[in-house]
N, C-alpha and C positions, 0 to 999 in steps of 0.2 A: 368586067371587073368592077366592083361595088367601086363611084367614087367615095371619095375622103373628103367631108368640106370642113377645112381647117383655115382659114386667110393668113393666118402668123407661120403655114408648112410652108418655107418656101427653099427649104432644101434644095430638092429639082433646080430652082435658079443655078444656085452656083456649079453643078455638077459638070458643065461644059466649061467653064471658065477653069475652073480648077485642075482637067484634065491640060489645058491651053496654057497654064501655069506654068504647070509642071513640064510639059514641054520644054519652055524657055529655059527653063531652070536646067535645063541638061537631063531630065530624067527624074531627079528627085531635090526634096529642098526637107525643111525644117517648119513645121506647121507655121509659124511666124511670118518665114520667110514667104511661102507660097501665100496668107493671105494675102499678105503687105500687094502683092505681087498682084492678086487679083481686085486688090480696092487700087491700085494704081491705074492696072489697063480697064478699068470700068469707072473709075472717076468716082468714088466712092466717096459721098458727101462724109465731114468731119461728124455731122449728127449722128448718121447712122453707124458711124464706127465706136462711136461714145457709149451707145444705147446701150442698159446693162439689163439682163435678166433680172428676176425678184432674186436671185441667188446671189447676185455680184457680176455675174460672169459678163464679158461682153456679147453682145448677144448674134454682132456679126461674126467675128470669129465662132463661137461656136456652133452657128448654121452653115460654116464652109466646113467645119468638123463634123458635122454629123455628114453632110452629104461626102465627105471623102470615106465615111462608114460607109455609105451605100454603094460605092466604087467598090470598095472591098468584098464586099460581098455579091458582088454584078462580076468579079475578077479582073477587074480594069486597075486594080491597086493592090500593091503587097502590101501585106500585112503583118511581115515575120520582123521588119526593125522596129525596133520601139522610139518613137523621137523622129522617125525619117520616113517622109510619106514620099513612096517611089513607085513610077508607073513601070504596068505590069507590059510586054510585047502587045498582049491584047487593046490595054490600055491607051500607049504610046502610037496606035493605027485608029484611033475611036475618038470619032467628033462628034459630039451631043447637043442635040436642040434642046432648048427646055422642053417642052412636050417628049423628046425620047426621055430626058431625066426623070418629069413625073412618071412616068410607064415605070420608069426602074424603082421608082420609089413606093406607088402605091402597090408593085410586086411586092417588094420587103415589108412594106408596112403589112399587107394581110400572110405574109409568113412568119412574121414576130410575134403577129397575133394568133396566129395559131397554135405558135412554141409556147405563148405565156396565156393559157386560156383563162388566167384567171384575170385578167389586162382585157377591157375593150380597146376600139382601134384608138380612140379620140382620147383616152388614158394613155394608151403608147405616145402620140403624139405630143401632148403638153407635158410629158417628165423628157422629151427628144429638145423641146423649146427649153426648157429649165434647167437643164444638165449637161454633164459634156456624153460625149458615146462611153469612157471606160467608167463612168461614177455610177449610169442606172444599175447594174449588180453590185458596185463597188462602191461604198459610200463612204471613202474612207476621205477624199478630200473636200464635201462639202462641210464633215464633220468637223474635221480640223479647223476650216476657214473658222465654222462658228463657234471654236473654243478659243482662237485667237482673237477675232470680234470682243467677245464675253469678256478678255484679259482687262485689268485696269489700265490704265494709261504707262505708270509705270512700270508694271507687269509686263506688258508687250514691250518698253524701252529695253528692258534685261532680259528679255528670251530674245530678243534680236542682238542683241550685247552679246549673248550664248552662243546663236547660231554665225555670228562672224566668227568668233572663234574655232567654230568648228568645220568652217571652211577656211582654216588659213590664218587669218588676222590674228595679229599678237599687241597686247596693250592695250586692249580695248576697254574703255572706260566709259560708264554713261557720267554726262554731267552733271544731270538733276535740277540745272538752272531754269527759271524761266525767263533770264535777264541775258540768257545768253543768245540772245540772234535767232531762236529758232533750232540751234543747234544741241542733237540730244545725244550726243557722244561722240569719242574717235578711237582710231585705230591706227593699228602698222600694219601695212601687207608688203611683205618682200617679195618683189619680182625675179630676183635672182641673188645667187650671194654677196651680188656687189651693190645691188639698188633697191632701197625699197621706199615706200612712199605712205606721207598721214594720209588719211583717209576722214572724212570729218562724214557722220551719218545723220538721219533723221528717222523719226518715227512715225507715223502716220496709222491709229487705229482707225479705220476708216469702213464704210458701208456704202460711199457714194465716189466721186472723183475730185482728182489733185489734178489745181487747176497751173495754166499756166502761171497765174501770178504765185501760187505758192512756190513753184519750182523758182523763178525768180528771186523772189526774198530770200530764200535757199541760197543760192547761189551767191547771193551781196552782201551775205553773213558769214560765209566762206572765204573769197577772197582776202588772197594773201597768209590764209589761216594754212590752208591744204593745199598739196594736190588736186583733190577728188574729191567727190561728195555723193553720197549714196543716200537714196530717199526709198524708204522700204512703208509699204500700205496694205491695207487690208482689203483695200478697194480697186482702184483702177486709174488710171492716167488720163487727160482728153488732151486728144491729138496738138492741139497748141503745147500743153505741157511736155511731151514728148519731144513737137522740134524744141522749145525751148533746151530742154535740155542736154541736146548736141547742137547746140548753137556754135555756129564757124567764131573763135576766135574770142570764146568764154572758157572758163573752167570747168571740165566734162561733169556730170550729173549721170549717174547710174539710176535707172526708175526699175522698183522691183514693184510690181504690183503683185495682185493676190494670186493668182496663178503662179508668177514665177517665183513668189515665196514657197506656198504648197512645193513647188517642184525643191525647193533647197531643203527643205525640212525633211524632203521622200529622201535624199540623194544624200544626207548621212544619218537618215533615221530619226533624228530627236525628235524622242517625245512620240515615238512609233512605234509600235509592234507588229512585223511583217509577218502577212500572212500568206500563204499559198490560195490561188481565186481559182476556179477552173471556170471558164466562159464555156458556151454551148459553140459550137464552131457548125454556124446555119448552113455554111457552103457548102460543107460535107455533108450535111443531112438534104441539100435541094432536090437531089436525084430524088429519092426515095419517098417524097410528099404526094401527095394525092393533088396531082394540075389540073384537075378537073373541078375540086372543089376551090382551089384559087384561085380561076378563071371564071368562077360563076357567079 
């Protein structure tokens, strides 16, 4: 099999830990969950978890994403929940070295290459480093990211104003100040008919990372104000910012970054137009390929 010299592929790594994940995890988990899960038992430096693609995206997570693609398509992983990556009978008996991983991988890389002939391999590879696995057909949420980017400052205060409301929040009001602490609006969210709680937010049009210390000022401009405080970006969190903001014995901090914005935006549509996608489903075409030209 032609090698691949790519030093940024490094897929193959995680493809054993991730099975070993999932394991723990009882069978299956929540992409989140399972990385968390695999930067914990590998001791996963704060740097490398920060690193962002040119796109935004983190760039660790979404090389445990691509390689739980190649599980899926090796049959070691289902692929029928969407949101819930769960090991396959096959999967849950299958322990991987990295060297079995690369095998699985530079298998899939020269059969992707063959399904998209107008794709060299080292073209597949670097839109696999750049992107998540559902966006290379589907480019509906880099697009997005980069229309909210492009928003003006206040432009993204009031479409985040929009989308609390349309998950729920009632009252929502942006402030407009910049005397106010940091804070660019609030809200009510009722937990039940008996309780419901302010909500105080922020906005963050961002392309890089919210650091611990902003989460902080956040939070000390809240006090006594809310409940709760929700810090919504275009960008991403670095791990300090994150424990900051489940800190034992502060006032909790919701961090939405740019992925799990895209995901709120999918999940009542604004500002979207749903379209039907049909993917090529490789696993069902493997039988039928020519092994002879992909072994050689």
């Amino acid at each position: 099999m032609t090698e691949i010299k790519n030093k940024q592929s490094t897929f193959p790594k995680w493809m054993g830990p991730l099975l070993e994940a999932l394991r723990q995890l009882g069978g299956s988990g929540r992409p989140k969950e399972v990385t968390n899960t695999i930067a914990k038992n590998l001791n996963i430096s704060d740097k490398t978890l920060e690193e962002t693609t040119k796109t935004g995206i983190p760039r660790f997570y979404n090389q445990v994403a691509w390689a739980r693609q190649y599980l899926v398509w090796e049959g070691f992983l289902d692929a029928s929940s969407k949101g819930i990556w769960t090991l396959t009978p096959k999967g849950n008996e299958t322990y991987l070295t990295e060297k079995q991983g690369r095998e699985i991988f530079l298998k899939w890389v020269e059969i992707n290459q063959k399904a998209r002939k107008a794709k060299s391999k080292n073209e597949i590879l670097k839109e696999q480093e750049e992107d998540e696995p559902e966006n290379i057909e589907h480019t509906l949420k880099p697009n997005l990211l980069e229309v909210l980017q492009g928003l003006s400052p206040k432009g993204f205060e009031n479409i985040c104003k929009r989308l609390l409301r349309e998950h729920g929040f009632e009252n929502v009001e942006v402030t407009g100040g910049s005397h106010d602490g940091g804070i660019d609006g609030y809200g009510t969210l009722e937990l039940n008919p008996f309780v419901s709680i302010k909500v105080l937010f922020q906005c963050k049009r961002y392309k890089g990372t919210v650091s611990r210390a902003q989460v902080g000022d956040f939070r000390n401009a809240m006090i006594g104000r809310a409940e709760k405080g929700i810090i919504l970006t275009t960008g991403t969190f670095s791990e300090d910012a994150k424990r900051e903001a489940s800190r034992d014995g502060a006032p909790p901090i919701e961090l939405i970054d740019a992925s799990k914005l895209i995901d709120l935006f999918e999940k009542v549509q604004l500002g979207l137009i749903p379209k039907v996608v049909f993917e090529v489903d490789l696993k069902f075409f493997e039988p039928y390929l020519d092994k002879e030209k992909i072994n050689s």
